[in-house]
N, C-alpha and C positions, 0 to 999 in steps of 0.2 A: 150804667155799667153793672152787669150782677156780680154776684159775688164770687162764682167761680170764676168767671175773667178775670176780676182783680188777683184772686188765688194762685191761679194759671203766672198771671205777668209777674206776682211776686219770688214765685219757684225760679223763672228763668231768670230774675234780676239775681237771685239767692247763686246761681249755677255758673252765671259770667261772674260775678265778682271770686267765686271760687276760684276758678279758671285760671284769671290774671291774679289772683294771690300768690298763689301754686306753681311752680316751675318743674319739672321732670328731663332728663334727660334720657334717654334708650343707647341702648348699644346699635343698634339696626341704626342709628341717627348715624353713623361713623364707620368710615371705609378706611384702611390703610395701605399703603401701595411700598413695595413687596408686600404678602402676607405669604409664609414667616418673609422677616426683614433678613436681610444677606448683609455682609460683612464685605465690603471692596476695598483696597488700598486704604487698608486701617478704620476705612470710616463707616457706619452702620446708616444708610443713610435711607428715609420716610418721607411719605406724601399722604397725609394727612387730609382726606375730606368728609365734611359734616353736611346735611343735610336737614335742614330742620321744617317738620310737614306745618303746614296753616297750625294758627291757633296754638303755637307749642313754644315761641319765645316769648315772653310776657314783657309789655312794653316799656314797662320802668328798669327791667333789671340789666345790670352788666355783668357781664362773666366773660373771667380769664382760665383761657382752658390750657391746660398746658398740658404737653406728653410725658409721659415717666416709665424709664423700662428699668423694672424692677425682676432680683434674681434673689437667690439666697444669698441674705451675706450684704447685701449691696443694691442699690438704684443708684440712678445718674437720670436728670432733667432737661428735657429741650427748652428750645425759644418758645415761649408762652404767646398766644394770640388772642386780641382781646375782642367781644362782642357785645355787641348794644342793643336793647330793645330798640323801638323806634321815636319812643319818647323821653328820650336819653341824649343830652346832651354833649358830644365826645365824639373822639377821636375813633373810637371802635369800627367794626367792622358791622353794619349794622341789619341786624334781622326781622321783617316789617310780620308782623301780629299775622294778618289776615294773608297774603299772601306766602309766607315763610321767607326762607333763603339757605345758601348754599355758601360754604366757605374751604378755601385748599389752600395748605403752605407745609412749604417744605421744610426739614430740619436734618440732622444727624448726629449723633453720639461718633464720641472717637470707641471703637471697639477694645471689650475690653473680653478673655476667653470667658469669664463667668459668664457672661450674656450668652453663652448655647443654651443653656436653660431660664428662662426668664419670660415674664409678659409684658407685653407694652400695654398701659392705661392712658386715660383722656383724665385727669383733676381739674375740676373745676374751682376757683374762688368767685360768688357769684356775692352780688347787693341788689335789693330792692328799696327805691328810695335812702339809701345809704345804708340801709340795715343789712347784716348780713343773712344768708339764707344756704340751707346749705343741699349742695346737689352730689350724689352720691359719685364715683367714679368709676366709668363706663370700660372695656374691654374692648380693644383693639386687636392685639396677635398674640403669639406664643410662639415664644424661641429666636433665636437669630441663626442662621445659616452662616456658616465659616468654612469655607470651599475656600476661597482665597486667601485663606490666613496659612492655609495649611505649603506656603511660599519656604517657611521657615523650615517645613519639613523635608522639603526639595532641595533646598540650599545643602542640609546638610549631608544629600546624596550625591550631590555636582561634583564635576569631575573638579580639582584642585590644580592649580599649577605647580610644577616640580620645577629646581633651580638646575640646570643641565652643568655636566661635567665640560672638560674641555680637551680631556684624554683623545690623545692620537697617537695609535701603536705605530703607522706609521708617520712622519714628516717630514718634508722634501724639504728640500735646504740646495743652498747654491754660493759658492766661492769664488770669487775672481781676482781674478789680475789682469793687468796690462803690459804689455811689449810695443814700448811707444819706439817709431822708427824714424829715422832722419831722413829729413826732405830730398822725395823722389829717390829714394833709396827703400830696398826690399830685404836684406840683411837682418836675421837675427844676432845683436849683439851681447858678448858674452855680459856686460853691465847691466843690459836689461834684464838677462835671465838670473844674473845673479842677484837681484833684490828681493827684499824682506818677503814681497808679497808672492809672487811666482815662487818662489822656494819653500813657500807657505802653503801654497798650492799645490806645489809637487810630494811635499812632505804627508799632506790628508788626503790625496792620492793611496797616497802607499800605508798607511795609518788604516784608511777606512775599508781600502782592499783586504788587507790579514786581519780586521776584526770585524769578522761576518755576522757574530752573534747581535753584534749592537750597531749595525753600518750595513747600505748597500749603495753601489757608487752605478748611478746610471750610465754617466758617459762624459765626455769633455766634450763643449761646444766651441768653437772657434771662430769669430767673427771681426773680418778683417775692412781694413777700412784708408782711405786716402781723401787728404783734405779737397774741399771744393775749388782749388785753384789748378793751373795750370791743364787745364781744358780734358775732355771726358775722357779723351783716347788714350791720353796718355794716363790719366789716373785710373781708367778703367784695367791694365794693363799692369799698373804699379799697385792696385789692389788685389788682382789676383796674383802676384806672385808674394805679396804678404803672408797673404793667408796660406799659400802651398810652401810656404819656410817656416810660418807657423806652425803646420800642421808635421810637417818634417820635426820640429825641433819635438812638439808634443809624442810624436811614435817611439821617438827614440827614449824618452824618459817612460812611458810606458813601458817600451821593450824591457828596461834598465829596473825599471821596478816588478816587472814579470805580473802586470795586473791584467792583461789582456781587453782593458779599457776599448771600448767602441770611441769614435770623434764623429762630431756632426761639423762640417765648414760652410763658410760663405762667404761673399766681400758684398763690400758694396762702394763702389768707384767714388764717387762723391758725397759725402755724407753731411747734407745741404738739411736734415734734421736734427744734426748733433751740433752743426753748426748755429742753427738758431735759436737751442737751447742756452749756450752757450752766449751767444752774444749778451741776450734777454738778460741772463741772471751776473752781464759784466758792470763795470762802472765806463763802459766807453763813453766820451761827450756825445756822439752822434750815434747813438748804437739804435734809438728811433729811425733816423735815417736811412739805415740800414735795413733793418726790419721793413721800414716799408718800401725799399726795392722787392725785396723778399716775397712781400705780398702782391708787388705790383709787374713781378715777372715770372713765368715758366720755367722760361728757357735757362739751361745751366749756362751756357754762352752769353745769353744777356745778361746775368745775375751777376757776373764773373766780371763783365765789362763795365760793368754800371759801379761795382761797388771800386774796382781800382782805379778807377776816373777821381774817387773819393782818397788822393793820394796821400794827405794826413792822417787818414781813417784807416788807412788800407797796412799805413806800416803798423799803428798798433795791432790791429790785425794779425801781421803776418808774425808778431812777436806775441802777441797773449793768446789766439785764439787756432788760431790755425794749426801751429805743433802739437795741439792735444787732441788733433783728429787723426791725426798721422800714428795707427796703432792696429793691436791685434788685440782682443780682450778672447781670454781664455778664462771659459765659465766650467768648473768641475757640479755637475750634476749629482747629487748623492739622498739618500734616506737615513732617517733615524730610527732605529727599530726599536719601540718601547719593549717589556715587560707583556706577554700574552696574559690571555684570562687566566691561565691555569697558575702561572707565577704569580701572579699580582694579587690571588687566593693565597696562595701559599706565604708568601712575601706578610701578608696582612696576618697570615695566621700565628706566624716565627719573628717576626718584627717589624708590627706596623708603622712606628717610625722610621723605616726607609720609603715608605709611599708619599710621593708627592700627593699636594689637595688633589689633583686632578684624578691621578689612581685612586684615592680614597672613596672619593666620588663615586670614580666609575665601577668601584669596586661592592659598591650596595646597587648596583644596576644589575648585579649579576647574581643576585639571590631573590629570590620572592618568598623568604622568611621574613616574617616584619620584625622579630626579635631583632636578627641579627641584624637588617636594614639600620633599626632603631642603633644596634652598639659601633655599625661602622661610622653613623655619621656623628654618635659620639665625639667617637675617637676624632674622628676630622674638626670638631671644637674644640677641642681639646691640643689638638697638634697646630691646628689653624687659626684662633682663637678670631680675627680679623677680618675672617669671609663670613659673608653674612649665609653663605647657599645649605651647608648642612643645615644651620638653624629654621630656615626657611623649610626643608627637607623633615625634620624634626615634628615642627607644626604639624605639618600635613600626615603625618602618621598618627600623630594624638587627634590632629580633628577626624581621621576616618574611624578613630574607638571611639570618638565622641567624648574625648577628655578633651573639653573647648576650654579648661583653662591653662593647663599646658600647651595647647597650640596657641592661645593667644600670647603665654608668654614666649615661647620661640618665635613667634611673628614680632612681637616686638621687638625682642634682641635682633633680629635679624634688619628690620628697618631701623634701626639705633644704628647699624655696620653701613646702612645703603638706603637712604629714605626713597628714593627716587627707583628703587627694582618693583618690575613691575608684576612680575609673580609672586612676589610679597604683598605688593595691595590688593591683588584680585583673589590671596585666599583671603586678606582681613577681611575684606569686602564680602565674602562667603561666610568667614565668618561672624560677623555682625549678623548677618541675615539670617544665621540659624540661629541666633539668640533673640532674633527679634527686631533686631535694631535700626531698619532702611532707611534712616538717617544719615547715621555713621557707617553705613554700607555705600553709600551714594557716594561719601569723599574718598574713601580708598579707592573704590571701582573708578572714578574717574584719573586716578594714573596706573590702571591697571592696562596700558595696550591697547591694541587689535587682536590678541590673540582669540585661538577658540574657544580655553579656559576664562578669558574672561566679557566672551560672548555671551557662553552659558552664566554665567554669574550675572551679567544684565539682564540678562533673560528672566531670573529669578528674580529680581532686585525691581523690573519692570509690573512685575507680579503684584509684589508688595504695594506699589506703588494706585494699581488698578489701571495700571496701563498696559490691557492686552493684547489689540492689536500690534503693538509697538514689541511686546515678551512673544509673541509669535513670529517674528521678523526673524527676532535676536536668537529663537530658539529653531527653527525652523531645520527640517533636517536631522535632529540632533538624538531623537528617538531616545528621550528623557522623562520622567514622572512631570521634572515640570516644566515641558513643550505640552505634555497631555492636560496638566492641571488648567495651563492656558486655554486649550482648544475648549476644555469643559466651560471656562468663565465667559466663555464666544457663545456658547451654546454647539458649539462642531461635538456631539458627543459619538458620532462614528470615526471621526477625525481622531480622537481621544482613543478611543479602545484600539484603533491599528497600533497609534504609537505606544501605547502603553503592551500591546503584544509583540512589540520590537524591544525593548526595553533591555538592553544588554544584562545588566544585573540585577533582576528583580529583587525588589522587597516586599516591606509588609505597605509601604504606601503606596506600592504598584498596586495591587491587592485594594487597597484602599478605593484608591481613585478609581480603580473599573468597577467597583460595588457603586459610585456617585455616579458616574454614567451611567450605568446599566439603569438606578436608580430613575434618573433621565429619563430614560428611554421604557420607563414602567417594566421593566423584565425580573420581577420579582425573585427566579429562579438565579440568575448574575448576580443579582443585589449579595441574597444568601450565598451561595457558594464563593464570592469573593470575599467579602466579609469574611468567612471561617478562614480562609486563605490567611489573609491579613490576621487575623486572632492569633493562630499557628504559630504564626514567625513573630507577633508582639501583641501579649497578651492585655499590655495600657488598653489597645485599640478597641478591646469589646464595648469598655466604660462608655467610650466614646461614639461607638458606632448608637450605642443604645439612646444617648442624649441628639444625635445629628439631626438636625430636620431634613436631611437632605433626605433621610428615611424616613418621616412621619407617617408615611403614605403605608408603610411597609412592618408597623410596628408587631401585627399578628405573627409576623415570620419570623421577625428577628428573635422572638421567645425560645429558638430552638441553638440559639449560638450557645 
């Protein structure tokens, strides 16, 4: 063998033992899935794959590589995954010398906002033959995407529930009496009319007639009636002449009172429905037996036959049940005329202690001053101390300035009066979620209703959660920031920009979110001019737009905000 041969074979023995000494890692070794990583229902969540070429894992060593996304101020660490040469005894994931290999697994951090600016790295702790060895720490992404967090900022745009008054200027009301008549007889007698109740009757006739400011009396109904005995013709016969002495005796107290009262009349010959009312709610021994002829005939003739065949049945009957059908019920029709708007201002202004809660109520429905909103429903706790609905009302005026601690404390007090009202949990439930909170937004919202306020409030809450198709359901229609926010976390970004150009009350997060579509949709020119949009109406949001990845694409432009 000459001597450069051996020369030759000892370089390359000198060049492999180097080799397998020596361990190097690359960034090009390592792929990460989002790049930047996005923020969804709280979680920041990675797909992590390595590739490592021939020749590059050395066969004794083990390395634990783990993720770390690191920001000012703060990191936070994944699940660590371990790897083994091929001459490594373990449990690793193992990577052969000569061949290489390939390794993927997934993790996630819980989101935290410092992570919009931050990088994710690969650290190794690596050994060779147990010694350690140390391998530098490689670059995966830069920044995390938070489109989805911005749930919180929606919430605090969502429409609120309000706790409704119960004012009615007007209310129909209805008085009655009876003029009970004796068997087979049509005679108004003067004992009937002289009772408490008919004379009670007559008296708020003529009461509601002459005071028109606070009374309007529709009309006296009159509805006449004969028991289901003694066959159709003849009751059919003794029923209408009830009712036209009825109606006789009623004109004449009209005439008397000078109210010019309208009557509505009727009869009805056998009253085979009052009748089995009646039985139903008696203590008769057989009143089953009864009932089920009732059921098991038509015919007023068979019904009539069959039950007095029942001849010990029939006399209690004919002494508990039957003379209380034998009658004329005289119903006075009337309204109550509240307090108009103009009074009930006035009323509120010269002394609001005459307003009932319900005037109180209704009486911040009639200003869109929020001052003054804010001091009528005051006064309504203050006068009312025991309803929870001003306090409720209260909230919701502090969480639309965005004082969430005053609303939180009116939400409370207000659920301390009524746990179980359900426009009190669907704003808690709104507001948790503009603090942050889709935890404790989750149990309020769940006794928050069907209603639409706390649709929209699911909808948000769904958001939070990362369950979008599910916030698109619940938002659907709704032509809100966060119906839009959803359609963007879908990828619908022309979906997004219709609704956000629907948007009843725009702000600076409308603004916002058409600059992350447009973004989307590479329209540089959208990006910018929504952006300064959003800047205008809240000037936080430049800080923000400048740190977004959702703009990295777009950083040249954004220099001019």
């Amino acid at each position: 063998m000459s001597k450069s041969f051996r020369f030759a074979l000892f370089c390359a023995g000198v060049l492999m033992f180097a080799s397998c000494k020596n361990m190097q890692v690359k960034d090009e070794y390592f792929t990460v899935n989002p790049d930047p990583l996005e923020a969804k229902g709280g979680q920041v969540e990675y797909k992590v794959t390595g590739t490592f070429p021939s020749k590059s894992f050395v066969k004794k060593v083990v390395c634990t590589a783990t993720p770390e996304l690191r920001w000012n101020g703060g990191s936070v660490k994944g699940e660590p995954v371990t790897l083994q040469g091929e001459k490594v005894q373990g449990n690793g994931k193992v990577i052969e010398w000569k061949e290489g290999g390939s390794f993927t697994y997934n993790g996630n951090f819980k989101y935290q906002p410092e992570m919009a600016e931050s990088e994710l790295v690969l650290t190794f702790n690596a050994t060779k033959n147990g010694k350690p060895i140390e391998l530098a720490p490689v670059h995966l992404a830069y920044g995390v995407k938070a489109t989805g967090e911005l749930y919180s900022q929606t919430a605090k745009g969502a429409n609120t529930a309000d706790s409704k008054d119960a004012y009615q200027r007007i209310i129909k009301k209805a008085q009655d009496a009876d003029i009970m008549f004796v068997i087979q007889q049509a005679n108004v007698r003067s004992s009937e009319t002289g009772k408490t109740e008919v004379k009670d009757l007559i008296q708020a006739l003529k009461d509601y007639t002459a005071d028109t400011k606070n009374y309007a009396v529709d009309n006296i109904e009159i509805s006449a009636y004969a028991s289901p005995d003694g066959g159709v013709k003849l009751n059919d016969k003794l029923a209408s002449q009830r009712e036209a002495n009825a109606v006789k005796y009623a004109q004449n107290e009209i005439k008397k009172a000078k109210t010019g009262t309208s009557i509505e009349s009727s009869y009805t010959a056998q009253d085979w429905d009052n009748f089995q009312k009646l039985v139903q709610a008696s203590n008769l021994q057989d009143k089953d037996l009864i009932l089920r002829i009732l059921s098991m005939y038509n015919d007023p003739e068979r019904r009539e036959a069959e039950i007095k065949n029942l001849s010990a049945v029939y006399k209690n009957l004919a002494s508990d049940i039957l003379p209380l059908l034998r009658k004329a019920r005289l119903t006075l029709n009337y309204q109550i005329i509240g307090r108009s708007d103009d009074e009930i201002k006035d009323t509120y202004k010269s002394n609001a202690s005459a307003l009932s809660l319900e005037e109180l109520l209704y009486a911040a429905t009639l200003t869109e001053d929020k001052a003054e909103k804010k001091a009528i429903y005051t006064t309504a706790t203050r006068n009312f101390p025991n309803d929870y609905r001003a306090f409720n009302n209260l909230g919701e005026l502090a969480f639309k300035d965005g004082d969430f601690a005053t609303a939180e404390s009116n939400y409370k007090k207000a659920l301390s009066l009524n746990a179980t009202a359900q426009e009190v949990n669907t704003n808690m439930g709104l507001l948790c979620l503009a603090q942050g909170k889709p935890a404790d937004a989750q149990t309020y919202l769940s006794k928050g209703g069907q209603g639409k306020e706390v649709q929209e409030a699911l909808g948000n809450l769904y958001i939070a959660q990362g369950q979008y198709e599910r916030a698109l359901t619940a938002l659907k229609g709704s032509n809100t920031n966060a119906e839009a926010l959803a359609m963007i976390m879908t990828n619908d970004y022309s979906g997004a920009k219709r609704v956000l150009d629907a948007v009843k009350n725009a702000d600076a997060n409308t603004a916002y979110l058409a600059a992350v579509a447009a973004a989307n949709t590479n329209d540089a020119a959208a990006v910018v001019q929504n952006l300064r949009k959003a800047i205008s109406m809240d000037a936080s949001l430049k800080a923000k737009a400048l740190a977004d990845k959702e703009f990295y694409k777009f950083q040249s432009q954004l220099s001019s905000l």
